[in-house]
C-alpha positions in Angstrom: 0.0 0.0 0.0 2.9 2.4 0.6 4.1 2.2 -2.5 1.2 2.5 -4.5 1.3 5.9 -2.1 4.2 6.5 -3.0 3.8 6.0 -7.0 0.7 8.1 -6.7 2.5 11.2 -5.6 5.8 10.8 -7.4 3.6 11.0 -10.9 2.2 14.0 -9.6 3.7 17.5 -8.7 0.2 19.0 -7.8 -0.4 15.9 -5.7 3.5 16.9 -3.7 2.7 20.0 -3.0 -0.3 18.8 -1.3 1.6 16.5 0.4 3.9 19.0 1.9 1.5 21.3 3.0 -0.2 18.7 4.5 3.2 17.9 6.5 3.7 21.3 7.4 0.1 21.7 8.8 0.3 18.5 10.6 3.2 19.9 12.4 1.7 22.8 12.9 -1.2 21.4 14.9 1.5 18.9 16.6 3.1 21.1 18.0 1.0 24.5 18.4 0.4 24.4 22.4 -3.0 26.5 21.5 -4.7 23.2 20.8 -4.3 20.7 23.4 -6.6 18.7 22.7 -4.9 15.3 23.1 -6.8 12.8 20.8 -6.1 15.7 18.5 -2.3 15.6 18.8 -2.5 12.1 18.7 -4.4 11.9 15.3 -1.6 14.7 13.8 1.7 12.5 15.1 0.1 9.3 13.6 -0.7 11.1 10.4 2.6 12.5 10.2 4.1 9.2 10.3 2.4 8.2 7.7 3.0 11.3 5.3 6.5 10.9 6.2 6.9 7.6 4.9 5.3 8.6 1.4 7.8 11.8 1.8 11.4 10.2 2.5 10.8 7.7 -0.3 9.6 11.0 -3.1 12.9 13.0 -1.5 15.2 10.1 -2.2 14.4 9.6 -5.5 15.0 13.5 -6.4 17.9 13.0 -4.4 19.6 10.2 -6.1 18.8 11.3 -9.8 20.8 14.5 -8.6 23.4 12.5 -7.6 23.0 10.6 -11.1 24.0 13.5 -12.5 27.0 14.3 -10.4 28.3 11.3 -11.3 27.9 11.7 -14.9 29.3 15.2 -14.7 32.2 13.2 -13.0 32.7 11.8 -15.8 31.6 13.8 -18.9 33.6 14.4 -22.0 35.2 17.6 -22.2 36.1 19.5 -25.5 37.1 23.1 -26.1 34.2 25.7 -26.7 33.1 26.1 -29.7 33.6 29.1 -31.7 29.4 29.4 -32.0 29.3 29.0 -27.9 32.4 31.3 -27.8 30.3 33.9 -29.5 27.1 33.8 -27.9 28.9 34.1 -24.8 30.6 37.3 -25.1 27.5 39.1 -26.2 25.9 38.2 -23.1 28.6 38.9 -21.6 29.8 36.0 -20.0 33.3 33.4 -20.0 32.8 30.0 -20.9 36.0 27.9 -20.1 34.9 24.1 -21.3 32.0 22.6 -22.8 31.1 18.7 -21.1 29.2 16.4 -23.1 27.0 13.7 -21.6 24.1 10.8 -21.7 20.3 12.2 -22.0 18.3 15.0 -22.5 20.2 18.1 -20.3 21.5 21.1 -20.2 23.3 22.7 -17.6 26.4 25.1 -16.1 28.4 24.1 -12.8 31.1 26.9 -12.7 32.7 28.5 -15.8 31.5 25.1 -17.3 28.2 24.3 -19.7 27.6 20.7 -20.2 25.3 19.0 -23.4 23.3 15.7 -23.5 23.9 13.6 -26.5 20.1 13.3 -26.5 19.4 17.4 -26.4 22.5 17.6 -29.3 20.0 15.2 -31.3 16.7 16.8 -31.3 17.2 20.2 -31.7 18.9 22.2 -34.5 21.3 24.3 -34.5 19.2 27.6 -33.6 17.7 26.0 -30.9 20.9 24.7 -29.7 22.1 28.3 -29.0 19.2 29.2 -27.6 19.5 26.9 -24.7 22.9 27.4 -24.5 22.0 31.2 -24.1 19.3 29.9 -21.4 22.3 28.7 -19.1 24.4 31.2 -19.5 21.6 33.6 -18.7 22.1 31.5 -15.0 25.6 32.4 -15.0 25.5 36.3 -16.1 22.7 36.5 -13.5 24.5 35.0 -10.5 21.7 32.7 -10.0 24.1 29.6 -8.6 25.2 32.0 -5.7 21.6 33.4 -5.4 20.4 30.0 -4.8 23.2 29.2 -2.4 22.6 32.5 -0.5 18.6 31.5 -0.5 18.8 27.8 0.8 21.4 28.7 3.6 18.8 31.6 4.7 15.8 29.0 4.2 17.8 26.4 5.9 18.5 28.4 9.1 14.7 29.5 9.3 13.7 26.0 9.1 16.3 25.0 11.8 15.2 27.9 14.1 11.7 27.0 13.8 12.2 23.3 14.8 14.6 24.2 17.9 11.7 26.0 19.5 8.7 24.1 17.7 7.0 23.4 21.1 6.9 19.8 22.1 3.6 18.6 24.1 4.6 16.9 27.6 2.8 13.4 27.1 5.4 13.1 24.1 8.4 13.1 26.3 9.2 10.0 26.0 12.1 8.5 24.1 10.5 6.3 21.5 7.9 9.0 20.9 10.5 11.6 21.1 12.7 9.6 18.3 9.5 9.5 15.9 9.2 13.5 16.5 12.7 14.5 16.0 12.2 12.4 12.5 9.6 14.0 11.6 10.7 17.6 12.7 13.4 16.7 10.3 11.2 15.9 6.9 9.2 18.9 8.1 12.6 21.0 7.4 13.1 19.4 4.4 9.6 20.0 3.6 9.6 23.6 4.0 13.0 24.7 2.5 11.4 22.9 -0.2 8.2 24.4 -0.5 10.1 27.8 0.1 12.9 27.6 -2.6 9.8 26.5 -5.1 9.2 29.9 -6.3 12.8 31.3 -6.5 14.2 28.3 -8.3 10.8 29.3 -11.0 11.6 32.7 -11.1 15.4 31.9 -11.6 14.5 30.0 -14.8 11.5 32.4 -15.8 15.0 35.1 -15.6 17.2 33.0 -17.6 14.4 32.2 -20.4 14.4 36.1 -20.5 18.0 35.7 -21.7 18.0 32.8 -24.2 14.6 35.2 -25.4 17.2 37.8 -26.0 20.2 36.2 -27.2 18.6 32.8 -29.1 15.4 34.5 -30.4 11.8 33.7 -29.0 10.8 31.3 -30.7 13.8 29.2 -30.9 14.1 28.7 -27.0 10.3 27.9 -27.7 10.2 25.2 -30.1 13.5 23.6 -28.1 11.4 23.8 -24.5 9.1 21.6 -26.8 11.3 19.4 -28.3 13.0 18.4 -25.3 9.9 18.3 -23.2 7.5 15.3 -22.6 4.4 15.9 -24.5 1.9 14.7 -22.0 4.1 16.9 -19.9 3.4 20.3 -20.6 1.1 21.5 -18.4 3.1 19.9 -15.8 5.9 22.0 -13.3 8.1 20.3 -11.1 10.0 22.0 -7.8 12.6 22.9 -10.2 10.5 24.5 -12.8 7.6 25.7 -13.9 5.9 23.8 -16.6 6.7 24.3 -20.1 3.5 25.8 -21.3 4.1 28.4 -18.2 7.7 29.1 -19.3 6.3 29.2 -22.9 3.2 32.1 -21.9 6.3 34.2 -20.1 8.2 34.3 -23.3 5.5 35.3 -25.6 5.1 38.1 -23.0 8.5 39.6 -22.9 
């Protein structure tokens, strides 16, 4: 049953985010001392456990296929910029210092560096190539790596503060009980700096879409959001990014 739970959400971003607000409301209740009602409290530390064990299950996947990608940045081919990439990048304004290639359907920059899947390199042309190119180094001419550092630190030591001095109801002293609370005070961190760097991380790539706009043309970085994209997909965001048709609306806007 779990992990039918567990499939259900992961399909799902609209069904997540109901899941986390759940788990932040739950905790709310837990461990508000305005309601102490103790069937009450009860009913929220049961349902907690639960949600949690959909929860760590959802974050471990995210977190592995980051890790995936780690590893295949570990071990990416790396070639000289071209003189196309070498262009584009000086009229945004912007150093390049190696391009990676890799397995799938990505784009991405980690430093002065702007890796390429093999898959991406296939489907789009050459226009739409640069225009994605021109969509990461919008994230490097906009500082958005250190932004999003700066913004999950600050998120990070909100979330910490708040479960330090998240009050704790006296008939849950006791250790066992006290384990399963500190657990769950720790996916409701996760589940907040979450929930919190949702709408930064969007606007971050709403900023650097403005850029490949710009510098690729509109409707190149267009077609390529839908040649790369999943086509039953659209419509659908993810706590990375906004959905494609989203991204899409923003650029025929600018």
């Amino acid at each position: 049953m779990l992990g039918e739970l567990y499939r259900y959400f992961k399909v799902n971003f609209g069904k997540r985010l109901i899941l986390y607000s759940a788990i932040l409301i739950g905790t709310t209740i837990l461990g508000t001392p305005l309601l102490p009602n103790v069937a009450l409290k009860l009913a929220s530390l049961i349902f907690l456990l639960g949600a949690s064990g959909v929860f760590v299950p959802i974050f471990v996947s995210q977190f592995a296929s980051h890790f995936k990608l780690l590893f295949m940045h570990r071990n990416r081919v790396k070639l000289p910029v071209s003189k196309e990439i070498g262009d584009l990048s000086r009229r945004i304004g912007v150093r390049v210092k190696e391009l990676g290639i890799v397995k799938g359907c990505t784009a991405y920059v980690i430093g002065k560096t702007i890796v390429l899947g093999t898959e991406l390199l296939e489907r789009l042309t050459f226009e739409q190539r640069q225009a994605v190119v021109a969509h990461e180094l919008g994230h490097i001419k906009k500082r958005h790596r250190m932004l999003s550092a700066f913004s999950l630190l600050l998120i990070s030591t909100v979330a910490f503060y708040c479960c330090t001095n998240l009050y704790v109801p006296t008939f849950f002293i006791e250790s066992q009980i006290y384990l399963m609370l500190v657990v769950i005070m720790n996916v409701t961190s996760l589940v907040f700096v979450i929930m919190t760097f949702i709408p930064i991380s969007w606007y971050l790539e709403m900023k650097a879409d403005e850029v490949a706009a710009e510098f690729g043309g509109k409707e190149n970085i267009k077609s390529a959001l839908l040649a790369i994209a999943d086509k039953k997909d659209l419509k659908e965001p993810s706590e990375t990014h906004p959905s494609i048709l989203e991204r899409i609306k923003h650029i025929d806007k600018l």
